[in-house]
C-alpha positions in Angstrom: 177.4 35.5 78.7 174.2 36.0 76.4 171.0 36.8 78.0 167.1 36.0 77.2 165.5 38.5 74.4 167.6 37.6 71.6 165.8 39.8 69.2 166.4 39.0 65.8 165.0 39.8 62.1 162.0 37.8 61.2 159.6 37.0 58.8 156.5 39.4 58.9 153.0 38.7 58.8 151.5 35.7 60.7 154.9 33.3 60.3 156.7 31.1 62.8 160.4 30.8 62.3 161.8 27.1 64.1 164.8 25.7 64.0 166.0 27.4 60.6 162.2 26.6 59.2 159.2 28.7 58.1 155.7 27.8 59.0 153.1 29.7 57.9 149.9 29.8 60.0 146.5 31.4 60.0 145.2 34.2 62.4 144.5 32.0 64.9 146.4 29.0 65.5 149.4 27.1 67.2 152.8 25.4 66.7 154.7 23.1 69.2 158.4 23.6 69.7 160.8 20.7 71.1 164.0 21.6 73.4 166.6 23.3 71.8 164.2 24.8 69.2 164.1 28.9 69.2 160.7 30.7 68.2 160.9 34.4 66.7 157.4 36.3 66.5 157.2 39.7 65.0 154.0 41.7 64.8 152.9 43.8 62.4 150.2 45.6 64.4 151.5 48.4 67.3 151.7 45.5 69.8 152.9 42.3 70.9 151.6 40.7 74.4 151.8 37.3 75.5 150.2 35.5 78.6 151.6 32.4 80.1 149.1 29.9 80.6 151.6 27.4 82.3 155.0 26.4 82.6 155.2 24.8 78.9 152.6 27.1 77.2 152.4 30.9 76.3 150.0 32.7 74.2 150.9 35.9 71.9 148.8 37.9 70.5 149.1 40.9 67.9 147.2 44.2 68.2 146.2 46.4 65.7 146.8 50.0 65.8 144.6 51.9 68.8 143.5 55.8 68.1 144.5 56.7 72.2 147.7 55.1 72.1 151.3 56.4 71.1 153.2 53.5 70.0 153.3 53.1 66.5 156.1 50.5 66.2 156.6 47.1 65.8 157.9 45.4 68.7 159.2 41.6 68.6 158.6 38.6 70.7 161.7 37.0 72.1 163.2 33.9 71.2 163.8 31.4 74.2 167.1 30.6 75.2 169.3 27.3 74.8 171.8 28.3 77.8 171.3 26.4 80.7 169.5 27.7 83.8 168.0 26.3 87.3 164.5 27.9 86.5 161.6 27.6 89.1 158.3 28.0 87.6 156.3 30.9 87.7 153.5 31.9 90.6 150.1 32.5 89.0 149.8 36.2 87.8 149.0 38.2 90.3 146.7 41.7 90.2 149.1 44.6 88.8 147.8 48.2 90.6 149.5 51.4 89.4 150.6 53.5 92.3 154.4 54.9 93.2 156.2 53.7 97.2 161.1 52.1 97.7 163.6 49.1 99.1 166.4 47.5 102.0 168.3 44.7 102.3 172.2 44.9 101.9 173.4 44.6 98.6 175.9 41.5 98.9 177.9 41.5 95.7 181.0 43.2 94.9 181.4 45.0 92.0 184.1 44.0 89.6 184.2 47.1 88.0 184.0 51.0 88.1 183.2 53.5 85.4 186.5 55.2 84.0 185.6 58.2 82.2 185.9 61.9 83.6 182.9 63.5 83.7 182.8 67.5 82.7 180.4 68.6 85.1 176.9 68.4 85.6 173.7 70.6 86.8 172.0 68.9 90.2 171.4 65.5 89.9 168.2 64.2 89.6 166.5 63.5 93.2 163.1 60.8 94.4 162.0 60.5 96.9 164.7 62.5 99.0 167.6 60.7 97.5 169.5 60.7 94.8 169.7 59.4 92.1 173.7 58.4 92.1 176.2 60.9 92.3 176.8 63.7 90.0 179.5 62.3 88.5 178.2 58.9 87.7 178.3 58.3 84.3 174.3 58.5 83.9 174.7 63.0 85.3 177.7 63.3 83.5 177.1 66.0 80.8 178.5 64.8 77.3 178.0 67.5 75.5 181.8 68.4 74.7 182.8 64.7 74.6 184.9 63.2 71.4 182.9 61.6 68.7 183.1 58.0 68.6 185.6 57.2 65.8 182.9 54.8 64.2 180.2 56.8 65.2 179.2 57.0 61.2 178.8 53.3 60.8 177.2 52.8 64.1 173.9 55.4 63.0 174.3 53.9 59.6 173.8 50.2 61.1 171.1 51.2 63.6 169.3 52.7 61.5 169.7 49.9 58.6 168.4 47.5 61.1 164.8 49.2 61.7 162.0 46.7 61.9 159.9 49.3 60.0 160.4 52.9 58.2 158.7 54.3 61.8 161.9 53.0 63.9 164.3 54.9 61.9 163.0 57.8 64.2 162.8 58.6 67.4 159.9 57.5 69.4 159.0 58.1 73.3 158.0 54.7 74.7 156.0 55.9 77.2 152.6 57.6 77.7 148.9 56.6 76.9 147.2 57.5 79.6 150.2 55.6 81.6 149.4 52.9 79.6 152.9 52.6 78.5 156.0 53.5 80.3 157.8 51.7 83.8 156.0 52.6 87.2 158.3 52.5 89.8 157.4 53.6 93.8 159.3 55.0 96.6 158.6 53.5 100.2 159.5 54.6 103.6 162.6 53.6 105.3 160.3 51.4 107.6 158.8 49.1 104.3 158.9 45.3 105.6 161.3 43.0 103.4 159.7 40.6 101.2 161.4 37.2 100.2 162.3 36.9 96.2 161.9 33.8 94.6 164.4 34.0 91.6 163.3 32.0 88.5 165.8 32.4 86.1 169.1 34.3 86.7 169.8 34.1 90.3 173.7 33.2 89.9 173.3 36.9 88.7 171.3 38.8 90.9 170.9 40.3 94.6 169.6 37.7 96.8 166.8 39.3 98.9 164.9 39.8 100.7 163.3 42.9 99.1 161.2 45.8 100.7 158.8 45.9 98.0 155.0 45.7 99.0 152.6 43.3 97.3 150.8 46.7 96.0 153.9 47.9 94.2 153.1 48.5 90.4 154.7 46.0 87.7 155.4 47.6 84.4 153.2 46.1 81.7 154.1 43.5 79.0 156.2 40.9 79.4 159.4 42.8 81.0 157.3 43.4 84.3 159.7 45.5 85.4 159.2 46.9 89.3 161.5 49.5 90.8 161.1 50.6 94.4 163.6 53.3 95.7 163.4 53.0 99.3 164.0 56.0 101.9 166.1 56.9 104.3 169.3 54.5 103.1 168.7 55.7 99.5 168.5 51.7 97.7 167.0 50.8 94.5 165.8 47.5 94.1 164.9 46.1 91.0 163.1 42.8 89.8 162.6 41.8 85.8 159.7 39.4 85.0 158.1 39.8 88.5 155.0 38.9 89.5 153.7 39.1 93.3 153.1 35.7 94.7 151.1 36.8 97.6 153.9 37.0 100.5 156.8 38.1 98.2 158.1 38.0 94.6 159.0 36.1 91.7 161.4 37.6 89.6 163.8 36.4 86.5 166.3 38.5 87.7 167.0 41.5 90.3 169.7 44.0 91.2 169.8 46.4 94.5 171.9 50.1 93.5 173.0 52.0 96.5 172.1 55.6 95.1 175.4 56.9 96.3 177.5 54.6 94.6 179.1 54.7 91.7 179.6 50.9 91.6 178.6 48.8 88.9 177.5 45.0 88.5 180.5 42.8 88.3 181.3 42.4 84.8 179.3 40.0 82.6 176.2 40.5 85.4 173.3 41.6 84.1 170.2 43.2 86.6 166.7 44.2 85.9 167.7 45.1 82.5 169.6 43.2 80.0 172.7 45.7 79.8 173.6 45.5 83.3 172.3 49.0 84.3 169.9 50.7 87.1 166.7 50.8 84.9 165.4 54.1 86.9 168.5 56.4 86.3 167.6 55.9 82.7 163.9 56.9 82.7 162.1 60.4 81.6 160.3 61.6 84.3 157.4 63.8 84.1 157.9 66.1 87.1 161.5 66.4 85.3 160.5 67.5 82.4 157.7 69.6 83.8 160.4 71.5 86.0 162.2 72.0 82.1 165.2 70.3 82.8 166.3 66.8 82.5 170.2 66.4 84.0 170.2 62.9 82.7 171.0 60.4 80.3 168.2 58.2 79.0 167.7 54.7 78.4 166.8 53.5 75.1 166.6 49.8 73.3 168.1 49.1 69.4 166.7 46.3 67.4 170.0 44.2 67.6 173.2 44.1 69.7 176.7 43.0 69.6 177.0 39.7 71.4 181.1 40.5 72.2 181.3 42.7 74.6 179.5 45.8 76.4 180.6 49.6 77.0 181.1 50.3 80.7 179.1 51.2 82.6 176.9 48.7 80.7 178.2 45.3 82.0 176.7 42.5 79.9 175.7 41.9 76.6 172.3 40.3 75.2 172.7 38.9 72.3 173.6 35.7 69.7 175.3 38.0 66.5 178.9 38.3 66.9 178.5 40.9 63.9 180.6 43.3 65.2 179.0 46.6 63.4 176.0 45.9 65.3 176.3 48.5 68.6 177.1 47.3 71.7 175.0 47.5 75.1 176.0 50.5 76.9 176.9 52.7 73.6 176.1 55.9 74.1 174.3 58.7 71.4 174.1 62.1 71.4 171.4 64.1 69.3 174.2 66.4 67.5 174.8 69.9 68.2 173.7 71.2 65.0 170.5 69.6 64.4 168.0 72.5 64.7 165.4 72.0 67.5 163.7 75.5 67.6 160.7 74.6 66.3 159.9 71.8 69.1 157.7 72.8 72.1 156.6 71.5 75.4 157.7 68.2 76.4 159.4 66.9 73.5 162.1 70.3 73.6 162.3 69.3 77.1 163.9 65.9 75.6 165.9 66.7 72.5 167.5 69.4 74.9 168.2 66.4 77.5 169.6 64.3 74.2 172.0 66.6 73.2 173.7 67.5 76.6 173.7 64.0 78.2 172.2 61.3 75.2 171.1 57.9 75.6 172.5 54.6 76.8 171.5 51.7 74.9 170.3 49.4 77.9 168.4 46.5 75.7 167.1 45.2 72.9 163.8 46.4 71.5 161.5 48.5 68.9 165.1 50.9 67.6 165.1 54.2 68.9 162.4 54.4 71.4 163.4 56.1 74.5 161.6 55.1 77.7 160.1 56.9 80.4 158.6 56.3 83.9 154.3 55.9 83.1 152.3 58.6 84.0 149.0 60.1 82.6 150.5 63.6 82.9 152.5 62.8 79.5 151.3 65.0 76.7 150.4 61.9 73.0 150.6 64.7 70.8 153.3 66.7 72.6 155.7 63.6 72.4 154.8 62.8 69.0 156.8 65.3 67.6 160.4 63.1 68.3 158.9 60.7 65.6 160.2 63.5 63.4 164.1 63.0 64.8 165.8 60.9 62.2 168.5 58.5 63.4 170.4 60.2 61.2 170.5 63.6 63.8 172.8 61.3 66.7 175.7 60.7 66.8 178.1 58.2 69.0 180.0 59.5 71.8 183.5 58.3 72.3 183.5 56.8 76.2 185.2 54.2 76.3 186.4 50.9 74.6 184.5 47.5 74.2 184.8 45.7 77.0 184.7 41.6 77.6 184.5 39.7 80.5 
């Protein structure tokens, strides 16, 4: 089942694509689509926001490039979908605050599906809060170092990297930093946090009904994912909403998934969660204090311009996407920055990374700006430090063999 941000090529500069037609319009102005219609926006500055001004109108805007921030990269407005859904309108937007506290309630679907692969061992999984994060051999600790290369692993780079919105996302790029600017927040709360109730506005036939322990205070990613992850103590749940936005006595969300941290369970195929894949945004993060500490024994999650529409790599358990081109990569594929590629001369935080990338890679877990990695926000993060992985070429991965396509 396809999923919202369907991001597809389109037309630079200020130009509207509707319904198979191009309208060109000045810096600032409008357009009106009817139902059925899809709208692509693509901006050619570092960054694409948009603000909802009711339940029938949005506003995006297009920033030009800013001399504190990291991201250099075009990023591209999603395109609304046709599928039907029972969607409740939005709660006004309420007042975002940066600061980390975690989740309850008992997760009440049964997974239709377990990874398969055999891991080869991995160093101590990655803890927060006092728990952790999944066991070691869940498929986001496993160590991939010595596993097969993908027989198409050759025309996978070759197609990621063909598909770049610009000549900056054939490289590497760290989606996270600027002061915390950019980056997901997420919070761990005690085991005593109160529930909240979830008011689900898109895909609740998908997600974990609440209630939620996650305080009105918790801090929502910004853009338009609004993405808020709370680990909560004590019985060691994540709980995580997309598109959320406190309401005052609880949340509304487009969609939401609770992980028991010492599970290896997945969604029920042809679920998504919090992110379109299907997958625990968290596990996939960079994480300062990791980093700091100079290990990372974790995959990370990263987005690709475009996706295959047929089917997903386990533990990835839904697609997000209208090609059926099956060269484009699927949710869930997995790269590894190859063995040979010579990272001696990167320091600090960004050796930290490329060390990460070559013993346990990166899931792809949406769709996005290609090749940028994400990270948890934090003002520790080190701009210049992390710009150096804007020198790793798509061309240094490689695709690790872990499975086959998989179709609901």
């Amino acid at each position: 089942m396809a999923r919202r941000r369907w991001l597809v090529p389109v037309l630079s500069g200020a130009a509207l694509l509707a319904m198979g037609g191009m309208v060109a319009f000045a810096a600032s102005s409008s357009t009106t689509i009817r139902p059925g219609d899809e709208l692509n926006v693509r901006c050619e500055g570092n960054r694409i926001t948009s603000t909802r001004l009711n339940n029938t109108t949005i506003v995006v805007k297009c920033t030009g490039p800013s001399p504190t921030a990291t991201r250099t990269n075009t990023t591209v407005a999603t395109a609304t979908r046709t599928a039907t859904r029972t969607n409740t309108p939005l709660a006004p937007t309420a007042t975002r605050t940066n600061t980390p506290v975690p989740p309850t309630a008992t997760r009440t679907n049964t997974p239709a599906a377990t990874a398969t692969n055999t891991p080869i061992g991995s160093a101590s999984a990655p803890m927060i809060g006092g728990c952790q994060v999944f066991p070691s051999d869940n498929p986001w600790n496993t160590n991939i170092a010595n596993y097969p290369v993908h027989p198409n692993s050759a025309a996978y780079i070759a197609k990621i990297d063909s598909i770049a919105g610009n000549s900056a996302q054939r490289y590497l790029h760290a989606d996270f930093g600027g002061n915390g600017e950019y980056g997901i927040p997420y919070m761990v709360v005690p085991a005593n946090q109160a529930l909240a109730p979830i008011t689900w506005t898109a895909y609740s036939d998908e997600s974990d009904p609440g209630p939620y322990p996650i305080p009105q205070n918790a801090p929502v990613e910004n853009g338009s994912d609004a993405h808020v992850l709370v680990v909560r103590q004590g019985e060691c749940k994540l709980y995580e909403l997309y598109a959320a936005e406190a309401n005052g006595t609880g949340w509304d969300a487009q969609s939401g998934a609770i992980w028991d941290l010492g599970s290896n369970a997945l969604r029920p195929l042809g679920w998504t969660s919090a992110d379109a894949a299907g997958l625990p945004v968290l596990a996939g993060l960079a994480r300062y204090d990791e980093v700091a500490s100079g290990a990372m024994n974790h995959a990370l999650r990263f987005t690709v311009r475009q996706t295959y529409r047929g089917g997903f790599i386990l533990p990835a358990t839904h697609w997000a996407s209208s090609s059926s081109d099956s060269t484009l990569p699927p949710m869930g594929l997995r790269l590894r920055l190859r063995a040979d590629f010579d990272i001696s001369g990167y320091t600090g935080q960004s050796r930290v990374i490329l060390e990460t990338l070559k013993k346990y890679g990166m899931i792809i877990a949406d769709n996005g700006s290609n090749n940028f990695i994400t990270g948890a926000s934090d003002t520790r993060w080190n701009d210049d430090d992390l710009n150096q992985l804007k020198l790793i070429p798509t061309t240094a991965f490689e695709v690790v063999n872990t499975g086959p396509i998989v179709a609901p």
